[in-house]
N, C-alpha and C positions, 0 to 999 in steps of 0.2 A: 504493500500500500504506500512505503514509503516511496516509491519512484513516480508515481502517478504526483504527489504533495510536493514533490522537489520541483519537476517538470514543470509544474505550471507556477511554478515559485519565481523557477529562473526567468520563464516567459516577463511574467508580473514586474519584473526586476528590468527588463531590458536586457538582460545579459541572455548569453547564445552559447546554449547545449550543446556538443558534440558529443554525435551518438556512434556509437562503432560496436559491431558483431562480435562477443566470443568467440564464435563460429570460423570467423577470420582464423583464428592461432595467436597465440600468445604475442608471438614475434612481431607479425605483420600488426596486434593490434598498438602493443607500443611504438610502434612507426608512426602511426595513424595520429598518435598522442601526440608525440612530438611534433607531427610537420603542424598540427593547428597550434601550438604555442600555448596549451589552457595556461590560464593566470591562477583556477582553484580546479581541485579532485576531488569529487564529491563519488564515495565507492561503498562499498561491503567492505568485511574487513579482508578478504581474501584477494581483493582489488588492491586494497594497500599493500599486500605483501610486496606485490609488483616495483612498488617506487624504493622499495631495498633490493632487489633483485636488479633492476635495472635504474638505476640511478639518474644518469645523462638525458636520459630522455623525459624527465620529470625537472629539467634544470629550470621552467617559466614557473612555472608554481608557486605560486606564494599563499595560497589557503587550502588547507588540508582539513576535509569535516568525511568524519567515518559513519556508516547508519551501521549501527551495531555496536559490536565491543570494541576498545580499542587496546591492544597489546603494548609493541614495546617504542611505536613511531608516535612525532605529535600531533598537534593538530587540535580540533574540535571535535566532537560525537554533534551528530546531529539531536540528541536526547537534552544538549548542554545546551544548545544555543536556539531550539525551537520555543516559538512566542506560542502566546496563548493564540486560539483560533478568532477569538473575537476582537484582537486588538488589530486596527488597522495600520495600513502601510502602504505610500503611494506609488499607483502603476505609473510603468513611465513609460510617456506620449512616444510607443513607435510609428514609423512611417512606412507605405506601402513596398519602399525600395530599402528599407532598412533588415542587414542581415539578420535572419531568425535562429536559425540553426544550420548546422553543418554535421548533414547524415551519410557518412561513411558505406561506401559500397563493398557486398562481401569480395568483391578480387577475387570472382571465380574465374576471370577467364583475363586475369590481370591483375596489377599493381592496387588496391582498395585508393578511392578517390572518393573526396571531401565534397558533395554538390553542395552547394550555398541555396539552400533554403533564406528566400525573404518573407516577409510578413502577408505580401501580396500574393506569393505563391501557396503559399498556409488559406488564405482567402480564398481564393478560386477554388481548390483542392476541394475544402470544404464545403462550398456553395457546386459544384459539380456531383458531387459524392452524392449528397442531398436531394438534388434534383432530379438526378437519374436513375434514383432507388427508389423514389420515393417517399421519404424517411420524413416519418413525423416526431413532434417532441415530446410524445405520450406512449413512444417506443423503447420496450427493454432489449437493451446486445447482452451478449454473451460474448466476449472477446477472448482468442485462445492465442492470442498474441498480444502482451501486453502493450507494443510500440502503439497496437492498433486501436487499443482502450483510449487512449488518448483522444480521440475524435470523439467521442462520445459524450463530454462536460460540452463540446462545440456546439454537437447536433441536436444537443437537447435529450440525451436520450440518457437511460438509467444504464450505466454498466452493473453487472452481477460476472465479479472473478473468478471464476473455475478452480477448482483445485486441483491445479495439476502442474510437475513441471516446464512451462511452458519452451524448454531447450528440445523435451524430449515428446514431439508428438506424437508418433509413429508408435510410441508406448505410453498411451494415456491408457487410463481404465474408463471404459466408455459410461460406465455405470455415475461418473464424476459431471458429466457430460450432460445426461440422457436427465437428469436426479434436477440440475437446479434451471433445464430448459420446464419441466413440466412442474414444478414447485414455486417457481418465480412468475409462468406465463412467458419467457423469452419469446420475442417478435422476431428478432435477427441475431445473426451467428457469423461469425466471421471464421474460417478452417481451413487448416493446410487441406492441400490432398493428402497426405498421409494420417490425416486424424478422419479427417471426412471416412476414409478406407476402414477404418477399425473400429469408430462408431456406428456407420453404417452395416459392417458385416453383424454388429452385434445387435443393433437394431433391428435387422429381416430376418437374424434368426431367433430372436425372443418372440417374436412379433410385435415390437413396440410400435407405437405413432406419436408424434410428436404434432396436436392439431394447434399448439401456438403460434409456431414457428411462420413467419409470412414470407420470409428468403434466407437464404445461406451465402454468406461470402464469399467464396473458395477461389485463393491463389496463392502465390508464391513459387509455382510449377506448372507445367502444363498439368491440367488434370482429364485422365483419359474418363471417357464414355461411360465404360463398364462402371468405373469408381461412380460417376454421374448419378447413374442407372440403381446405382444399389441402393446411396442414399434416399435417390428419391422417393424409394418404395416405403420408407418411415415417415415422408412428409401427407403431408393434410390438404385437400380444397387446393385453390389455387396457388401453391406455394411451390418456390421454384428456387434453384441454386444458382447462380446469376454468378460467372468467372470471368473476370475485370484482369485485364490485362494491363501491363507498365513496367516501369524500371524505378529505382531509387532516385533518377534523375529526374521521373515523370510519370505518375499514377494515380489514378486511371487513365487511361487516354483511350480504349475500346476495351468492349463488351458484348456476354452472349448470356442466353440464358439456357435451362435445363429444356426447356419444350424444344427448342429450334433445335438442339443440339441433337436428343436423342430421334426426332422425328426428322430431321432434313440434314444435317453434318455428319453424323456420326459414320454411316456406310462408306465416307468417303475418306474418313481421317483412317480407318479400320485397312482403307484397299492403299496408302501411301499419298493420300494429295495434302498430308499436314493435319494442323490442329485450327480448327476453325477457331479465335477467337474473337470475333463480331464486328460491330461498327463502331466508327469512333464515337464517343462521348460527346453530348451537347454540340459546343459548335467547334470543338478540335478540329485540329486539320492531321487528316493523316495522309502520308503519300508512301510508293515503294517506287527506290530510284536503284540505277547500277551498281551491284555490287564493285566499290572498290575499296583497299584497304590504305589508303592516302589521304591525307587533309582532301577537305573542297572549299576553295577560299572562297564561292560565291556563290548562291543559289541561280537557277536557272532552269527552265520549266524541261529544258532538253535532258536533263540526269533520270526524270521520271521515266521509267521503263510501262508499256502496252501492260494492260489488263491478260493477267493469268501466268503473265512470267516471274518465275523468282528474283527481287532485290533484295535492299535492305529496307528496315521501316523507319521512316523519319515522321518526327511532330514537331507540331508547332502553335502553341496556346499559353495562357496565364496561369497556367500550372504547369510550366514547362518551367527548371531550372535553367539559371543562366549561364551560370560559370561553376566550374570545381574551385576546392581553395587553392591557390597559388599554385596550378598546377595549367600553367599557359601550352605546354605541349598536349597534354589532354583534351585541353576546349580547342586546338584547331582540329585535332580528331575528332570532337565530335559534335562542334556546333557548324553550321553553316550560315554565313550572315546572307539574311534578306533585307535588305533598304534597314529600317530601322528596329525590324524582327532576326529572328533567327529561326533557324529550326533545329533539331537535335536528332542525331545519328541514332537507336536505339541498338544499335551494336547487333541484333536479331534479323534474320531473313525470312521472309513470308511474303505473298502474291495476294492481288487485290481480284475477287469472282467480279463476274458480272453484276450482284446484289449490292455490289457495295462493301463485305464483308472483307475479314484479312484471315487472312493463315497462315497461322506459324509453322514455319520449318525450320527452326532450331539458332544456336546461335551463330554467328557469320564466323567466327574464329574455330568452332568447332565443325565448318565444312572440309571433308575431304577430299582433296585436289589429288587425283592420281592421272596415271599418262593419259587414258582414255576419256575420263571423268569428274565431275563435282558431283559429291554425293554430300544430301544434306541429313541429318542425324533424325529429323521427328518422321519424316513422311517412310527412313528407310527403318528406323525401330518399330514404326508400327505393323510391318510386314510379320517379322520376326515376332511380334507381342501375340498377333492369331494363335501362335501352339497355346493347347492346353496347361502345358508345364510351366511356359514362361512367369514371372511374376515381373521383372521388365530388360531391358536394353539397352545397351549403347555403345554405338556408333563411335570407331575414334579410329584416326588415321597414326599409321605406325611408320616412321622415316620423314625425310625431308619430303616440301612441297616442289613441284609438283607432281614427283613422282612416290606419294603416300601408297602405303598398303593399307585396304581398308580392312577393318578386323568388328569382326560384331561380339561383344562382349554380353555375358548372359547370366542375369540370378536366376535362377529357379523359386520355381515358390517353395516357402516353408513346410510345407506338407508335404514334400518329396521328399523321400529318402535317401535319394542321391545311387542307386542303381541306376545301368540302362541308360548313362550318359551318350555311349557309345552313337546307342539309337539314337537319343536327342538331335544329337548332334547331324545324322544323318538326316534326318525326317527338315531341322532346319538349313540343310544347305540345299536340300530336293525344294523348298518352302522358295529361297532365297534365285535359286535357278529359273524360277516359272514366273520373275515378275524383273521388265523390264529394270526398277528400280536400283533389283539387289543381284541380279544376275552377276557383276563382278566381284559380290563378296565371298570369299571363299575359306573363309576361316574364322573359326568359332574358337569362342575361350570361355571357359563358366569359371564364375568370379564367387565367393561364397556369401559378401553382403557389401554391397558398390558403397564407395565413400559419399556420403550426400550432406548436404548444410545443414548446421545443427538450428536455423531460424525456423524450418520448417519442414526438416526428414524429407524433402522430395527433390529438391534438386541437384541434380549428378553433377559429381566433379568428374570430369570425365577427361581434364587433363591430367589427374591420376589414373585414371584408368588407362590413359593412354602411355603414363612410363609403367606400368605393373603389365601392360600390351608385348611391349618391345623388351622386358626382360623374361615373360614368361616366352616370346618365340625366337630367346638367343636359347 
């Protein structure tokens, strides 16, 4: 409780949070420390160990407040120095361009980068969120990401905290879940796919229903169909799972809901054309232009690529960040200036249908460039996802570009025993032969539980999987 009272203390205060991922690694997060210069470190006590472990990177600091106990470092306890609730204290006047915070990206597929949250993008963010869900102020969430509680004192809406480790979804007990949706009346729910996956299996098989519930959140990964499908069979009347798509640099920016998806997408995300996730938001602009991996110093209508071929996805709106912190090699990758806009590279490739719709095929760093080929990771894993065994996949190119080997890596699901690999293995390269997509992959490796982000157990790091690739076929 104490991170939600701090958060909006510092807001109140004027001063600017910087927020950074455990999940990142220990390493990568004290870099992240360092390159914003905080002036105070506000932690747990195990967060302070950190600044006797690593010293140099804690050299801006000059206020140190623990929430907890404090051992043998100095500083404040936050227990010392919290005022009574009733006593007032004055917010200070910020402005629409004045820095809000600086949300650190996990560095899955690179270096963690600092985006400069302003107060005007915190705005829009808000008033978009709102508008396009729906969301009234006489609605209860259920947030199973505490970053995402936060929007909740904005929206008007009652948070109820789950009891759950909110690091480890993928292992919640669904029963923590299921208990204070229908004891509370929860209207909305915000859920990885991987929580969505285990409350859901445990819901269709107790027979629960869940008739409060008016939509479910779900992102942070692509979330496949089947997962969709399973929840949905616990929800009520017209309630629907609604998976908003973004980045750290900009989210929401498009969206789909569970109807469209299982009823008109899903056949097609199943046979390799990607992951449908919907239209853009309000009045964002979204476009897919050339894939290239180079600065683009200028916008121009000619980068956009024809309807149905793979680019990259670029936006461009008032909840689009502007800059990273002090990191001017970064924003010429990945901003493009338009007159006195910009747009923003989302680092992700996906093609625009005829509806208007986008679809993801995975990230632009993790395509594979071999002599014959570009293969992209979501449209070729879902080939491979069809076998009954699979539990999921992924796509990673082994050697230099552009002569990659491409290599399909495989969990199994937990319920297998681990016999009859053999056959797996056969049955998915006959699978992998019959479809233009995967016809050049020719080599399978089962992995025993893929490294994934600890924000929300679903998204693959799959540039580990690509050196654990090239050591398991030396």
């Amino acid at each position: 409780m104490e991170f939600f009272a701090l958060t909006f203390a510092i807001f109140k205060i004027g001063a600017v949070p910087v927020v950074v991922d455990p999940g990142m690694g220990v390493r990568r997060m004290v870099i992240c420390l360092k390159e914003s210069r905080p002036g105070a470190f506000i932690g747990i006590s195990k967060a302070h160990v950190l600044r006797n472990i690593y010293p140099r990177f804690f050299n801006t600091v000059k206020t140190w407040v623990t929430v907890g106990r404090r051992w043998l470092w100095g500083g404040h306890t936050l227990d010392g120095i919290r005022q009574v609730p009733w006593k007032a204290f004055p917010v200070a006047r910020t402005k629409r361009d004045d820095m809000a915070a600086i949300l650190f990206t996990t560095g899955s597929t690179g270096p963690p980068k600092g985006a400069v949250y302003t107060h005007g993008n915190f705005e829009a963010q808000l008033r978009h969120i709102k508008l396009h869900f729906h969301i009234t102020s006489d609605e209860i969430d259920l947030p199973t990401f505490p970053l995402f509680a936060l929007f909740d004192p904005a929206l008007g809406m009652t948070a109820i905290i789950p009891d759950m480790d909110p690091t480890k979804p993928a292992l919640v007990n669904p029963e923590r879940i299921i208990e204070p949706i229908l004891n509370h009346g929860v209207t909305n729910m915000f859920a990885s796919p991987a929580l969505l996956n285990r409350v859901g299996s445990h819901g269709k098989q107790h027979g629960i229903k869940l008739p409060s519930l008016k939509r479910v959140v779900c992102a942070g990964a692509p979330v496949a169909p089947v997962n969709i499908e399973l929840f949905s069979s616990i929800l009520c009347g017209g309630a629907e799972i609604h998976t908003p798509y973004g980045a750290t640099e900009a989210v929401p920016i498009v969206s789909i809901s569970s109807n469209e998806i299982l009823s008109e997408t899903r056949q097609r995300t199943e046979q390799g054309y990607g992951m449908c996730v919907g239209r853009p938001i309000n009045d964002l602009e979204v476009r897919i232009i050339k894939i290239s991996d180079h600065p683009i110093n200028r916008w121009s209508d000619a980068l956009v690529v024809p309807v149905g071929e793979v680019g990259e996805i670029v936006v461009k709106g008032n909840l689009v960040t502007r800059t990273y912190f002090e990191r001017p090699e970064a924003d010429a990758l990945a901003k493009i200036a338009d007159g006195t806009g910009f747009w923003h590279r989302m680092g992700d490739l996906g093609w625009l249908d005829q509806k208007g719709r986008i679809w993801f095929c995975g990230r632009k760093n993790h395509r594979v460039i071999t002599e014959h080929v570009t293969l992209y990771t979501i449209p070729c894993e879902a080939i491979f996802n069809n076998h009954p065994r699979v539990f999921r996949s992924a796509l990673v190119g082994v050697g230099p570009r552009p002569n990659q080997k491409p290599v399909i890596c495989i969990e199994l699901e937990k319920s297998y025993s681990g016999r009859d690999k053999t056959k797996i293995q056969k049955e998915l390269l006959e699978i992998a032969s019959n479809h233009d997509l995967t016809k050049n992959i020719k080599t399978v490796l089962f992995h025993k539980a893929f490294p994934v982000d600890i924000r929300h157990n679903s998204k693959i790091f799959r540039e580990k999987l690509a050196v654990w690739a090239q050591q398991q076929l030396k």
